[in-house]
C-alpha positions in Angstrom: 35.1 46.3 43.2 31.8 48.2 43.5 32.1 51.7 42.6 30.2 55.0 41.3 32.6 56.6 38.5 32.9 60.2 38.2 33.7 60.5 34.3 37.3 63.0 34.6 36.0 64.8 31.6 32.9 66.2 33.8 35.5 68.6 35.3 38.9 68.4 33.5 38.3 68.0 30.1 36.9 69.1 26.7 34.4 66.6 25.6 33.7 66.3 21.6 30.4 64.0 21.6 29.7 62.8 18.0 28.0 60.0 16.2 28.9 56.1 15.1 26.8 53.3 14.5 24.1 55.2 16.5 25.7 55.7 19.5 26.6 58.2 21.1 30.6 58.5 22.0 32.5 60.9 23.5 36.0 61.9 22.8 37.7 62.9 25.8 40.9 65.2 26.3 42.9 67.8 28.5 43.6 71.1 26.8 47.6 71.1 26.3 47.8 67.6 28.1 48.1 63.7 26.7 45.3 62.3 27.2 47.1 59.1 29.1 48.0 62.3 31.8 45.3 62.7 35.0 45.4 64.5 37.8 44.6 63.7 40.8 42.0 64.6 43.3 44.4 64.9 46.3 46.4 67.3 44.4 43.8 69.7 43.3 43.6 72.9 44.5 40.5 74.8 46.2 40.2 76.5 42.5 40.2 73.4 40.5 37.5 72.0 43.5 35.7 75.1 42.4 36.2 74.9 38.6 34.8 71.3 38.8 31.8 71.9 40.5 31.1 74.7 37.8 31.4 72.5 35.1 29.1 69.9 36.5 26.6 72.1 37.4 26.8 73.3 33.5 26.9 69.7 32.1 23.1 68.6 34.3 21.9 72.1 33.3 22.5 71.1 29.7 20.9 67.4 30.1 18.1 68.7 32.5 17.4 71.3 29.1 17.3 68.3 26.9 15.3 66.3 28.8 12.8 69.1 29.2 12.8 69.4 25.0 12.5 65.9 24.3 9.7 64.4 25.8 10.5 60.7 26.6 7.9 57.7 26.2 8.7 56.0 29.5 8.8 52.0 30.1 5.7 50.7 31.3 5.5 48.4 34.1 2.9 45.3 34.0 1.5 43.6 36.6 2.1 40.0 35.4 5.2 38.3 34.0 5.3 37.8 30.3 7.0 35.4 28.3 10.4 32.9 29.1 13.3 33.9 30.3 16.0 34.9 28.1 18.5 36.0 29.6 19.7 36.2 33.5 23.1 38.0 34.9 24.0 37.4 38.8 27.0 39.3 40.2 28.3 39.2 43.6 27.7 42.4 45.6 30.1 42.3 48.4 33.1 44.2 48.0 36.1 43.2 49.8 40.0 45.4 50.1 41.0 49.0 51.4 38.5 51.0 49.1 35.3 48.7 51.1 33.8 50.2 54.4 31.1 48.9 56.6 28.7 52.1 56.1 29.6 52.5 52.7 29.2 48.7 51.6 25.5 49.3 53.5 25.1 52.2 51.4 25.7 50.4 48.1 23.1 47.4 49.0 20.7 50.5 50.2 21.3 52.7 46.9 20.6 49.1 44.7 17.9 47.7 46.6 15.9 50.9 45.7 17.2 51.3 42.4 16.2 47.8 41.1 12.4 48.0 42.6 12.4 51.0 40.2 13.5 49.5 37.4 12.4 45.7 38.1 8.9 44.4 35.6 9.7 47.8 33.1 8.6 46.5 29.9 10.9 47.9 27.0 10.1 48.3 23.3 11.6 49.8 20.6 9.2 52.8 21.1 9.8 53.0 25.1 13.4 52.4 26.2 15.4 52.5 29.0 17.1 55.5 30.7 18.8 54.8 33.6 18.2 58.8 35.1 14.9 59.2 33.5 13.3 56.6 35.4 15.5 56.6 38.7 15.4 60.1 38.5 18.0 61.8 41.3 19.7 60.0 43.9 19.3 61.9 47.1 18.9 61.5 50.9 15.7 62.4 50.7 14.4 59.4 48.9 16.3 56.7 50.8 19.8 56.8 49.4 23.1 56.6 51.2 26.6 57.3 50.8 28.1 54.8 49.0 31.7 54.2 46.9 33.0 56.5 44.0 36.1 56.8 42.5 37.4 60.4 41.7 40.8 60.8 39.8 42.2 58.4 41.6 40.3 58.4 45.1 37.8 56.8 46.5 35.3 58.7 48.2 31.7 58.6 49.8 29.2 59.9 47.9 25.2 60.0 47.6 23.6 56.9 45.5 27.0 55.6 45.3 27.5 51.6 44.2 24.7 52.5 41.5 27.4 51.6 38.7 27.4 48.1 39.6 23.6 47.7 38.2 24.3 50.1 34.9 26.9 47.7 34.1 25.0 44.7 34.7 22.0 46.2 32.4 24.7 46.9 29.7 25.8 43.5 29.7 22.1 42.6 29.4 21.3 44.9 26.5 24.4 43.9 24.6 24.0 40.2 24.6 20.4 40.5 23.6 21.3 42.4 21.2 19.1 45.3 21.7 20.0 48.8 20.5 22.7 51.6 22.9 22.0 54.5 22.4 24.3 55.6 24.8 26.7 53.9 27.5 30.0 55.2 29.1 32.7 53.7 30.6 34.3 54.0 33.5 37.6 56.2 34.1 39.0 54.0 35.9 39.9 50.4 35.3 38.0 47.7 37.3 40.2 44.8 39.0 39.1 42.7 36.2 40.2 44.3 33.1 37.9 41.9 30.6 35.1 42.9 32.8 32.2 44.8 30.4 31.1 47.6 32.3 29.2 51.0 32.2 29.1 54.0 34.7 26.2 56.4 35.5 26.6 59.8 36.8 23.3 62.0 37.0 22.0 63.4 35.3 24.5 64.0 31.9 26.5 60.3 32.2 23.3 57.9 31.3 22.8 54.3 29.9 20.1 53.8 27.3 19.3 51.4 25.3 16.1 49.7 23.5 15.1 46.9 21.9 14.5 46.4 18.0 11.5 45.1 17.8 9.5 43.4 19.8 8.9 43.6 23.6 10.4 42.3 26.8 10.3 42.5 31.0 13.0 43.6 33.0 13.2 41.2 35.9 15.6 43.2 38.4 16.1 40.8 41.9 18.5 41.9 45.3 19.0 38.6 47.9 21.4 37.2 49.6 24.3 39.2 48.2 23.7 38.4 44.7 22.2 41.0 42.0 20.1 39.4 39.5 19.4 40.9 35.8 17.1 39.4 33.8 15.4 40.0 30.5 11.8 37.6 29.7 10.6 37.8 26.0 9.7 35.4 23.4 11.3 32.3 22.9 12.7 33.1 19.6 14.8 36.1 21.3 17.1 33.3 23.0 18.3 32.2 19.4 19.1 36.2 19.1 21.8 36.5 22.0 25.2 38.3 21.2 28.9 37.4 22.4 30.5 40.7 23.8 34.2 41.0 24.8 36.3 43.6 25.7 39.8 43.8 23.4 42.6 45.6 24.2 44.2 47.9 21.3 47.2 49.4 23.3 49.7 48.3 26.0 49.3 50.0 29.6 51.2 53.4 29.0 51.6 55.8 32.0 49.1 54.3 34.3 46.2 53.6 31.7 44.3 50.9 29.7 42.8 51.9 26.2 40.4 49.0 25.2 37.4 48.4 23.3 34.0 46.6 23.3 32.5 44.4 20.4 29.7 42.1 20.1 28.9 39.7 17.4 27.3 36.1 16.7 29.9 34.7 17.1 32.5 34.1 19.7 35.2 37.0 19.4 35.0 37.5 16.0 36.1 40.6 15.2 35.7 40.8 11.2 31.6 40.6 11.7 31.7 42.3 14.9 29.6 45.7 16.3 31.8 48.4 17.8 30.5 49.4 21.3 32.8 51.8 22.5 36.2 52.2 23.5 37.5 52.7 26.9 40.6 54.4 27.9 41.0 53.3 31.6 43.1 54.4 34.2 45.1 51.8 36.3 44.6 52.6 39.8 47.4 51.6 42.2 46.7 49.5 45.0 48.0 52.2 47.4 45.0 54.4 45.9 42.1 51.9 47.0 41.5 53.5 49.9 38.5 55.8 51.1 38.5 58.5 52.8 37.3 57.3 56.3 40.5 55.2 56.1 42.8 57.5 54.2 45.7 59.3 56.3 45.8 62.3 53.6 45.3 65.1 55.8 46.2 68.0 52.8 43.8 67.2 50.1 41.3 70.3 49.6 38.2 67.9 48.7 38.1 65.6 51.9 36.0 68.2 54.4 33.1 68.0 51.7 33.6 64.6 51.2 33.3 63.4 54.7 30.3 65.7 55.2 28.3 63.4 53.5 28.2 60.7 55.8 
């Protein structure tokens, strides 16, 4: 499933960000309420509507402040190819079930298309690295994007740039197995079909993926055809002898409707004892009756679906 993840702490929750192994994590939780406890979009009121939309306007005013702080040496992008290739990820665009839609499924190939001739022949060092929002910059109608598929507590719902998730978590994948450096990577809220599945989310402009590499150089290669994505990484040959295992572990059984997990990498298959924490996930397990969107959904009382609609 191809989806654009709204992180339920952007409008729900208190979010503690601190430090570990360089990265930057985020521990997540409701005021007064587990944190295995979400509600859901259907049942919010016009208030809570209201309440989120505060919050993330307050959340990309503090990143756009940031940003505006911190100066950022941007990837440059060459002309010619450079070195072998390394490393290559192809994933199957199409999505298929209830949460799919003709206009929205031509809205996710739209949004990536553009997204990966932004990113595609960025060459990356340790000095320049990626951002995904820094160099896409924000998805709007204006340049090009569509509505395409997000997931909000619980629904799934149209939105601007939507499907964008599927090539963060391709590019995480990349930068984990090569090794390279997160800085910063989140994951999504909700669990994908495949819960082994290594993924990241991207919401603009305060939900990012960055990453760099140690030393060294190396060439994005970023390809859209024939319902395939394509991720590659070109560099010297020696990096090849560099690349990392990465698997997702779960830590906790599913417990009211949600997956707590975590992400290593090592040199080794699966072995945890000389292993790099990535992050931990705790993922909410959508129910099948939930896929839906909402040009198909039959829920005439939720609050949110006039807005929601009046982006298509």
């Amino acid at each position: 499933m191809s989806v654009f993840l709204v992180p339920h702490y952007a409008f729900s929750r208190s979010c503690k960000i601190r430090k570990k192994n360089g990265l930057t994590l985020r521990r997540l939780a409701f005021p007064g309420v587990p944190n295995n406890v979400a509600s859901s979009l259907r049942t919010q009121s016009p208030i809570e509507l209201r309440i989120r939309q505060s919050k993330v306007a307050m959340l990309r005013a503090r990143r756009l402040v940031q940003w505006a702080r911190s100066p950022e040496q941007f990837p440059k992008a060459p002309h010619d190819s450079m070195g072998d290739r390394v490393l290559l990820h192809e994933i199957a665009v199409d999505a298929q079930g209830e949460q799919s839609h003709p206009s929205l499924e031509a809205g996710k190939l739209r949004n990536l298309s553009i997204a990966a001739a932004h990113f595609d022949g960025r060459l990356l060092t340790a000095g320049r690295g990626f951002s995904f929002w820094r160099l896409l910059g924000r998805p709007t109608q204006e340049r090009g994007f569509l509505p395409g598929t997000e997931i909000r507590d619980g629904c799934v719902v149209p939105t601007i740039g939507g499907g964008l998730c599927m090539l963060s978590g391709a590019l995480f994948r990349l930068a984990a197995e090569m090794n390279w450096t997160i800085h910063e990577r989140h994951g999504h809220t909700v669990a994908p079909s495949d819960l082994t599945r290594i993924d990241a989310t991207v919401f603009w402009p305060f939900v990012d993926l960055r990453f760099a590499p140690r030393s060294g150089s190396a060439l994005l290669r970023i390809r859209l055809a024939g319902g395939q994505l394509r991720v590659a990484a070109y560099g010297a040959e020696s990096e090849r002898r560099q690349r990392m295992h990465v698997w997702r572990e779960r830590f906790a059984s599913v417990s009211r409707g949600f997956e707590t997990s975590k992400i290593y990498r090592s040199r080794e298959a699966a072995n945890k004892h000389r292993s790099e924490f990535l992050g931990r996930d705790s993922q909410r397990i959508l129910p099948r009756g939930l896929r839906r969107n909402c040009l198909t959904c039959e829920e005439r009382e939720c609050n949110a679906r006039a807005s929601l609609v009046e982006t298509l």
